[in-house]
VOVEXGU-295623 format. One record per residue: residue in one letter; x, y, z of N, C-alpha, C in turn; residue number from 1. Coordinates in Angstrom, 2 decimals, padded with zeros to 5 digits. Example, Ala and Ser with C-alpha at 12.3 -4.5 7.8 and 13.67 -1.06 7.14 Angstrom:
BEGIN
A:013.19:-005.69:007.80:012.30:-004.50:007.80:013.20:-003.30:007.80:1;
S:012.85:-002.25:007.08:013.67:-001.06:007.14:012.90:000.03:007.87:2;
END
This chain:
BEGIN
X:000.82:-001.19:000.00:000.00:000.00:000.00:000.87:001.26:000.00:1;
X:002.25:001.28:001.04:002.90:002.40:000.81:003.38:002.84:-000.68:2;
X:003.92:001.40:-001.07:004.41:001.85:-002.26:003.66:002.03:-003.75:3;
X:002.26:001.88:-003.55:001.34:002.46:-004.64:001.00:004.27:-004.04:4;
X:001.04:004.52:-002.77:001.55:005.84:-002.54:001.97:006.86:-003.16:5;
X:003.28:005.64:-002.81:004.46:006.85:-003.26:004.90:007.08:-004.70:6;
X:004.09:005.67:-005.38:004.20:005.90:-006.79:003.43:006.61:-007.56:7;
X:001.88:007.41:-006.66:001.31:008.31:-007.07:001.50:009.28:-006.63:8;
X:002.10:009.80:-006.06:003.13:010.92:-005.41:004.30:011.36:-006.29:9;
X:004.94:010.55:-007.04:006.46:010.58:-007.66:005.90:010.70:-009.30:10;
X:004.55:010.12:-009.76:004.93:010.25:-011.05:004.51:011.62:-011.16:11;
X:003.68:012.58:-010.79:003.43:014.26:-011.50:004.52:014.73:-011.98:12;
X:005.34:014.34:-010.34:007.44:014.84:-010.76:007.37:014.61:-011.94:13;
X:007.93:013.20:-012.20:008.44:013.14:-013.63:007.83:013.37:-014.35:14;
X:006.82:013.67:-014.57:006.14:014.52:-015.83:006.15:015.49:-015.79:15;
X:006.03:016.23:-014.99:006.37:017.97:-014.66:007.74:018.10:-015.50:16;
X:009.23:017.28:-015.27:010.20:017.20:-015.71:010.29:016.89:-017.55:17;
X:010.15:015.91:-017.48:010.08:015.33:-018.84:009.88:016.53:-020.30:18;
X:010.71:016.64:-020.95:010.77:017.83:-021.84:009.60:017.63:-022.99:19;
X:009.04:018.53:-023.11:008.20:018.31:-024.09:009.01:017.86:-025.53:20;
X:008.52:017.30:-026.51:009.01:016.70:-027.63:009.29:018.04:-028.53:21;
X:008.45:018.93:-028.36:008.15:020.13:-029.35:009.32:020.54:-029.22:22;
X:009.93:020.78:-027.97:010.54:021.99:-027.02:012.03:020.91:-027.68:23;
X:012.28:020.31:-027.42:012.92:019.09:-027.88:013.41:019.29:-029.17:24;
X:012.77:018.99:-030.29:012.98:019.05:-031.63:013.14:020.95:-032.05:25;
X:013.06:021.99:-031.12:013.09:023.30:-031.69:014.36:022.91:-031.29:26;
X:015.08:022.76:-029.96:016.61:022.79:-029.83:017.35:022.22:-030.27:27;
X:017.16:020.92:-031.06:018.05:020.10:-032.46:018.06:020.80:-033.19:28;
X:017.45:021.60:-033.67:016.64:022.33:-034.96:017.79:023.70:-034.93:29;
X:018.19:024.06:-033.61:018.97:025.38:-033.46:020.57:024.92:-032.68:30;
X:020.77:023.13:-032.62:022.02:022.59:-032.38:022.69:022.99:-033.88:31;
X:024.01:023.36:-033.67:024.97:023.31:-034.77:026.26:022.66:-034.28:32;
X:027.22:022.09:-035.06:028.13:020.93:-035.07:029.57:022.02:-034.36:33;
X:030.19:021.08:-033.55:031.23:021.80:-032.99:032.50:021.15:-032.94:34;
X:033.49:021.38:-032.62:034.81:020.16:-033.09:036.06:020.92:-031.93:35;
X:036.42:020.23:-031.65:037.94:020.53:-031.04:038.39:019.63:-031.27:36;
X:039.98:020.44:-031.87:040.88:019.22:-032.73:042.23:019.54:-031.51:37;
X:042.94:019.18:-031.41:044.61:018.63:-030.89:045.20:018.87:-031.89:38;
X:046.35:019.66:-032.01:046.90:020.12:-033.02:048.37:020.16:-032.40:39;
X:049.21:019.53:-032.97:050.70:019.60:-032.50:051.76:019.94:-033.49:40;
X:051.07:020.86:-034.48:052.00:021.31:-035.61:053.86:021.81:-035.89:41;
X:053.15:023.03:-035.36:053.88:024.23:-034.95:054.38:024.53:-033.59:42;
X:053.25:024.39:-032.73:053.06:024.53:-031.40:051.61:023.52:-030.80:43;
X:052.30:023.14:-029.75:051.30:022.46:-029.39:049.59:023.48:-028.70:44;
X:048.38:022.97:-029.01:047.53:024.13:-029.11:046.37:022.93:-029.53:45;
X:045.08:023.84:-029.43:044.13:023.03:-029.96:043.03:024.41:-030.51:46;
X:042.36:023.29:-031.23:041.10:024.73:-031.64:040.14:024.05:-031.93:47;
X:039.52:025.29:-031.72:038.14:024.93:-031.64:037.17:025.75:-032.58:48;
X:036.53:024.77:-033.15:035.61:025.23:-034.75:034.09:025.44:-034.18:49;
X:033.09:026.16:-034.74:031.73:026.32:-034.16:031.26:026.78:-035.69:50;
X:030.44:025.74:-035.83:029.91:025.67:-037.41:028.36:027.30:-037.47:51;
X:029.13:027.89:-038.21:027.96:029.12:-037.99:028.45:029.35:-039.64:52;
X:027.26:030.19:-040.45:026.91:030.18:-041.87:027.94:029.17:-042.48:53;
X:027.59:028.25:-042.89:028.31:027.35:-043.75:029.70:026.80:-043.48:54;
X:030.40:027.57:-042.63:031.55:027.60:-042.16:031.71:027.26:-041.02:55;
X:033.32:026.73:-040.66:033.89:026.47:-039.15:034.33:027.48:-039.11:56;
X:033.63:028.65:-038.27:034.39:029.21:-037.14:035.67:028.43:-036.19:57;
X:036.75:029.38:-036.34:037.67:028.99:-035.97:038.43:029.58:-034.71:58;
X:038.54:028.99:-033.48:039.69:029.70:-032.64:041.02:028.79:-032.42:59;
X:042.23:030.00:-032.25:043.21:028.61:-031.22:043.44:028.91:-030.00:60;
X:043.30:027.65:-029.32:043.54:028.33:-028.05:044.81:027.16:-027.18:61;
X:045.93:028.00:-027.45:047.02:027.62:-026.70:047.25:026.79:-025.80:62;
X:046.28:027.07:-024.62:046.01:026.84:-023.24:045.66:025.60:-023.42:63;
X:044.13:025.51:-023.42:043.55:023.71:-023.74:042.13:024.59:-023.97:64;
X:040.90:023.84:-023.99:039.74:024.28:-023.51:039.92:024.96:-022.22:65;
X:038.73:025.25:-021.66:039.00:025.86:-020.06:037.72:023.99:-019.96:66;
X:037.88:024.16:-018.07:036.98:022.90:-017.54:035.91:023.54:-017.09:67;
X:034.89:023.36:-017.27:033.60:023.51:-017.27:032.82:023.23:-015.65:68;
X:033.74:022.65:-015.28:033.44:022.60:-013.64:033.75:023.94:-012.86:69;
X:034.43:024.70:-013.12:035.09:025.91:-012.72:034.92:027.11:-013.84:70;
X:034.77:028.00:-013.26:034.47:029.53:-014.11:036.09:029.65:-014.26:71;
X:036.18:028.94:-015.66:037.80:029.25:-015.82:038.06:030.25:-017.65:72;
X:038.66:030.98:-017.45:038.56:031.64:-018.84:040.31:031.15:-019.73:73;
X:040.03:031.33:-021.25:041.38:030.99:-021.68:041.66:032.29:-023.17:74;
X:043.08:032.72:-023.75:043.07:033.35:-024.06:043.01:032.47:-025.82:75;
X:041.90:032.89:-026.87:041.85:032.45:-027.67:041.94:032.98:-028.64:76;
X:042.47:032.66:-030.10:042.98:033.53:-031.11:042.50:032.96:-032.31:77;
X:041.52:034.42:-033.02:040.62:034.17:-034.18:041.82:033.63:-035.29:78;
X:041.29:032.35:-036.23:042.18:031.75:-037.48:041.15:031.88:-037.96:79;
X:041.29:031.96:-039.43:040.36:031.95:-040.32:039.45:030.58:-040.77:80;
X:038.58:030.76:-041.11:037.07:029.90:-041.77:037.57:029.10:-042.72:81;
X:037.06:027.59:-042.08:037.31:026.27:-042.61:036.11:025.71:-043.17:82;
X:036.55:025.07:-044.42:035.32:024.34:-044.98:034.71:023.19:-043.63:83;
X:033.06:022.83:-043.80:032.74:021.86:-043.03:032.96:020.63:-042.37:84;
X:034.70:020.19:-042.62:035.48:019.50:-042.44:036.24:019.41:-041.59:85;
X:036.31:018.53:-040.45:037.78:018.56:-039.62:039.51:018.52:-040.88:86;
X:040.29:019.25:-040.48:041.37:018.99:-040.47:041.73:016.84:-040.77:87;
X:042.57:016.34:-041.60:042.93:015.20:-041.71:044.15:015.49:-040.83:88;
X:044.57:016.56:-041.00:046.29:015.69:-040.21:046.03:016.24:-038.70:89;
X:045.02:016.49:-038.33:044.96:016.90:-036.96:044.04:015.55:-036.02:90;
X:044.24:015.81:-034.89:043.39:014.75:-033.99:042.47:015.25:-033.21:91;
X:041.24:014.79:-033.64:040.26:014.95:-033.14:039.59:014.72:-031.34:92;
X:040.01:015.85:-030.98:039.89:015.96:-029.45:038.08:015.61:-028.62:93;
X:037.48:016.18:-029.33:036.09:016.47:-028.80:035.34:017.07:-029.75:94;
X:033.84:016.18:-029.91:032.98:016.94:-030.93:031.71:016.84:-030.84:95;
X:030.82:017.45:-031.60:029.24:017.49:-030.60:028.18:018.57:-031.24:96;
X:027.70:019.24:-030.09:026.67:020.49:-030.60:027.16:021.38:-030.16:97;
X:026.61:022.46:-030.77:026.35:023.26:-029.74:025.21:024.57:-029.81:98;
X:024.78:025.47:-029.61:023.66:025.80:-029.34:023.77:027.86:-028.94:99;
X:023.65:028.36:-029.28:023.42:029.72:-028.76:022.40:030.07:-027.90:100;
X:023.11:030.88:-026.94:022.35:031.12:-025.57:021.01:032.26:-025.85:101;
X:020.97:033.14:-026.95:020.17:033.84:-027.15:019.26:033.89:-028.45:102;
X:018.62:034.22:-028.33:017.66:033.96:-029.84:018.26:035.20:-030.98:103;
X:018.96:035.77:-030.56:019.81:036.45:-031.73:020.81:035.52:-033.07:104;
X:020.93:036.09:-033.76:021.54:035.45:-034.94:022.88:035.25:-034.40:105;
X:023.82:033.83:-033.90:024.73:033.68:-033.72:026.18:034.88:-034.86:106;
X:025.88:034.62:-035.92:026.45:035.11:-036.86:027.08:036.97:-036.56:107;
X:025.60:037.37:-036.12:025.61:038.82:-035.74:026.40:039.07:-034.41:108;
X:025.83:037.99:-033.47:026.87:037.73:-032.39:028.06:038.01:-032.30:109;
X:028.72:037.31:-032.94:030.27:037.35:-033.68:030.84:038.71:-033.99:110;
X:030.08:039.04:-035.03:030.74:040.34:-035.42:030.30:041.41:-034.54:111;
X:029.63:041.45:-033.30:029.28:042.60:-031.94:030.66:042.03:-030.99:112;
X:031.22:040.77:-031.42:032.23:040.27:-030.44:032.11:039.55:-029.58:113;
X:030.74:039.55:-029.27:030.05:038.60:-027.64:029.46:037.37:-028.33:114;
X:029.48:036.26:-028.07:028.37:035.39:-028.23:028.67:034.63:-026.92:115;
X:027.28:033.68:-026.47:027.19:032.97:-025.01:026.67:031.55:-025.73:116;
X:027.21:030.79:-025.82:026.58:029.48:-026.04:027.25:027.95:-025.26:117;
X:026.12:027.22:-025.01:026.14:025.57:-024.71:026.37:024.68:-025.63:118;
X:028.10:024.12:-025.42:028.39:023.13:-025.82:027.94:021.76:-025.38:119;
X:027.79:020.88:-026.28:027.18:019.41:-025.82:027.93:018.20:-026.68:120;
X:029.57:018.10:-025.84:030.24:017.13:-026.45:030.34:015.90:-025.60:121;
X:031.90:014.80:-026.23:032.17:013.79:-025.21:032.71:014.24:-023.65:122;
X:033.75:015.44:-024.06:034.65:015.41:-022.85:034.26:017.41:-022.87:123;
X:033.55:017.93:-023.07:033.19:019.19:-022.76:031.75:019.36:-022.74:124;
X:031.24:019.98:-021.88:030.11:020.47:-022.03:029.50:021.68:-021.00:125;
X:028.85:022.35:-021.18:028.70:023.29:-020.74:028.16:024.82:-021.36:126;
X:028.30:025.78:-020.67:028.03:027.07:-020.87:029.55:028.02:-020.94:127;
X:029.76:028.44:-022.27:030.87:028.87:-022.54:030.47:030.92:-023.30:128;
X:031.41:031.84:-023.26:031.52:032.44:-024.36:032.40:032.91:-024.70:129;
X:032.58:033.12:-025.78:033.58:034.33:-026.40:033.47:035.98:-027.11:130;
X:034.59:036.41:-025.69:034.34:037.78:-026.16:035.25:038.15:-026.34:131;
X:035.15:039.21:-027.50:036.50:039.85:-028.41:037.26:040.73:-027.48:132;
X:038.48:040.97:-027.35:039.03:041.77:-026.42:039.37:042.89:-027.27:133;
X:039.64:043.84:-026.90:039.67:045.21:-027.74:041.26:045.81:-028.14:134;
X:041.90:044.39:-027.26:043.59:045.21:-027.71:043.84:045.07:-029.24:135;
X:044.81:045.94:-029.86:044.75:046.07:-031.41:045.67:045.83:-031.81:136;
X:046.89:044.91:-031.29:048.00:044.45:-031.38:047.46:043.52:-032.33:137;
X:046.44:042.36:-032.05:046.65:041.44:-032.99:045.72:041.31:-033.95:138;
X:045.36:042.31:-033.76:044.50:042.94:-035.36:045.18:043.45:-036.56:139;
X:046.41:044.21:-035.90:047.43:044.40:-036.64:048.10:043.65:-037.68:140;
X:048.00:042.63:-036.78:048.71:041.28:-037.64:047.93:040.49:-038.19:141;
X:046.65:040.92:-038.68:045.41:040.18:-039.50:044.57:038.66:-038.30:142;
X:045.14:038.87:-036.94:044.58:038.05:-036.06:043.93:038.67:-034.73:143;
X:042.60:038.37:-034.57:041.79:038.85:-033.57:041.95:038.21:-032.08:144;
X:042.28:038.78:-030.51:042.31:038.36:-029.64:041.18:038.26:-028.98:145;
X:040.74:036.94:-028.83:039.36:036.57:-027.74:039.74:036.07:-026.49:146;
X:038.54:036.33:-025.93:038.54:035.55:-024.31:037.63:034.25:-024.13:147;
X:037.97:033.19:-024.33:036.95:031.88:-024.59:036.57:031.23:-022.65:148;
X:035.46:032.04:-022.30:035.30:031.81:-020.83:033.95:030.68:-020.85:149;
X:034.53:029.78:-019.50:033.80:028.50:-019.00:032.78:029.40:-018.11:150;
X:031.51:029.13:-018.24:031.03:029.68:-017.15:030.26:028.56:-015.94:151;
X:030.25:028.75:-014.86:030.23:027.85:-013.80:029.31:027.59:-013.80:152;
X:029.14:025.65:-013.43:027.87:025.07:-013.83:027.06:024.73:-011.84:153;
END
């Protein structure tokens, strides 16, 4: 008897929870493909691609990712737009979705400098963004300096 109870007690929960399908299929619908490769070329470094108009958006970031357990930020540096393709001679670190935090046009994002979005890989996931830093040193040199920050989960 208790436990027909408590099993009419516990299921509203999980349905209260349970995501609607709709709600569901709009956020696949606004997932786009994301990649971090391991790159030991030149310098050891990795980057990270975020598929926005047709293209991989591209950063490198020296450091590693930041960890997603901790509000950790890393210093990341705009490379130019890759066809829809990982890299062949590079190794594929982590790959997945990912998702923009605002209903604004990711794209437009970018070029204001700010975007906030949720990655959804193997070994990253989380709430990340990147914002353009304003020093003009490496603009100079045809390369843009970002700040690629973990934000605490």
């Amino acid at each position: 008897m208790a436990n027909a109870k408590t099993a009419r007690r516990i299921a509203p929960r999980r349905t209260a929870r349970a995501k609607s399908p709709a709600k569901e299929n709009a956020r696949r619908a606004n997932a786009r493909a994301f990649v971090i490769e391991h790159r030991a070329d030149w310098h050891d470094h990795f980057d990270l691609r975020l598929e926005c108009d047709g293209v991989l958006k591209s950063w490198a970031v020296p450091n590693g990712p930041p960890d997603g357990e901790i509000a950790q930020s890393r210093i990341a540096v705009r490379m130019d737009d890759i066809p829809l393709k990982p890299s062949e001679e590079t190794s594929l670190w982590d790959h997945g979705t990912w998702e923009p935090v605002s209903a604004s046009d990711p794209a437009q994002d970018l070029a204001n400098g700010r975007i906030a979005f949720q990655l959804r890989g193997d070994r990253v996931a989380g709430g990340f963004s990147l914002i353009r830093l304003r020093d003009d040193t490496g603009r100079k040199q045809g390369k843009e300096n970002w700040l690629l920050k973990a934000e605490r989960r």
